[in-house]
C-alpha positions in Angstrom: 0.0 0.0 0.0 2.6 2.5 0.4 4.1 1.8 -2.8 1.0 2.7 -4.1 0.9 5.9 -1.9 4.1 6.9 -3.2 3.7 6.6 -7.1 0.5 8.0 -6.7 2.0 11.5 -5.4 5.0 11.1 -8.0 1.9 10.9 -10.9 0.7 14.1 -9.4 4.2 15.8 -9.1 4.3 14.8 -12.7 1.2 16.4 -13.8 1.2 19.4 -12.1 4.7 20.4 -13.6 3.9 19.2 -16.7 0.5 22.1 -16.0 3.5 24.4 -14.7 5.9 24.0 -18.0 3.0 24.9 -20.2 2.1 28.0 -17.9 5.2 29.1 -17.8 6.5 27.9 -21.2 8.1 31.8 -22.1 9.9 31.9 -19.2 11.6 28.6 -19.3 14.7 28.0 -22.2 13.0 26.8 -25.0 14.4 23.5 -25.6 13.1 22.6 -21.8 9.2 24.4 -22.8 9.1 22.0 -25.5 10.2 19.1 -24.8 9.5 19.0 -21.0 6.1 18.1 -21.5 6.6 14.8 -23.9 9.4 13.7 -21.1 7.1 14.0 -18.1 4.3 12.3 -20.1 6.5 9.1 -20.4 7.3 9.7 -17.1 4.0 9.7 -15.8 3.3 6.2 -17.8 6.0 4.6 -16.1 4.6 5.7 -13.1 1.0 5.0 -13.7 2.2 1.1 -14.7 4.2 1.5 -11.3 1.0 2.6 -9.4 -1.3 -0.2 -11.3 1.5 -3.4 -10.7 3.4 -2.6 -8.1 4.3 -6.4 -7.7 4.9 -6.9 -11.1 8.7 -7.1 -11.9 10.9 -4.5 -12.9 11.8 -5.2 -16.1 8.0 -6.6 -17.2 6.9 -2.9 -16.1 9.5 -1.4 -17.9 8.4 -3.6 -21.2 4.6 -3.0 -20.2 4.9 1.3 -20.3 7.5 1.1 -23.0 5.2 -0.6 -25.4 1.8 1.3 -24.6 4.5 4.5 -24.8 4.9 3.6 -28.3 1.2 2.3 -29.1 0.1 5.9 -28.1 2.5 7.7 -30.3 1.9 5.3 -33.3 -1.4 6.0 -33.3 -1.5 9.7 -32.9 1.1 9.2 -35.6 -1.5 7.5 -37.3 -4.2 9.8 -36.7 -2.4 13.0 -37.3 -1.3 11.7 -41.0 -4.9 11.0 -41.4 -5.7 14.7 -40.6 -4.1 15.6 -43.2 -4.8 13.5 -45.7 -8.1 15.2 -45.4 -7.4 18.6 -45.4 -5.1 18.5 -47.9 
């Protein structure tokens, strides 16, 4: 249970700078306003699959958020190219 407790406050660490880099995204460096927010989102995965299997092995929950990581983006990827298929 205290696992739990304690991913659960890192997820909303995570979110709530992820909120504070796009608040604040002129007065951070610009490399860090735009590509803090994609690095805290896989972040937050990891520790979202930490919080949901907190027995689960190490390297299984480092396979389990890797490959929804890359499900997600392949199918934004996915959608996005369909977006513009249509517009164009």
């Amino acid at each position: 249970m205290r696992a739990k407790i304690i991913y659960g406050c890192a997820v909303l660490l995570a979110v709530i700078l992820g909120f504070g880099s796009r608040v604040f995204a002129e007065r951070l460096p610009e490399f860090v306003s735009s590509h803090f927010g994609d690095a805290l989102w896989a972040a937050m995965l990891n520790l979202l699959s930490g919080l949901l299997w907190t027995r689960l092995k190490l390297g299984l929950a480092l396979l389990l958020s890797l490959g929804s990581s890359y499900g997600i983006e392949f199918s934004l990827l996915n959608y996005s190219s369909q977006r513009i298929y249509i517009y164009i």
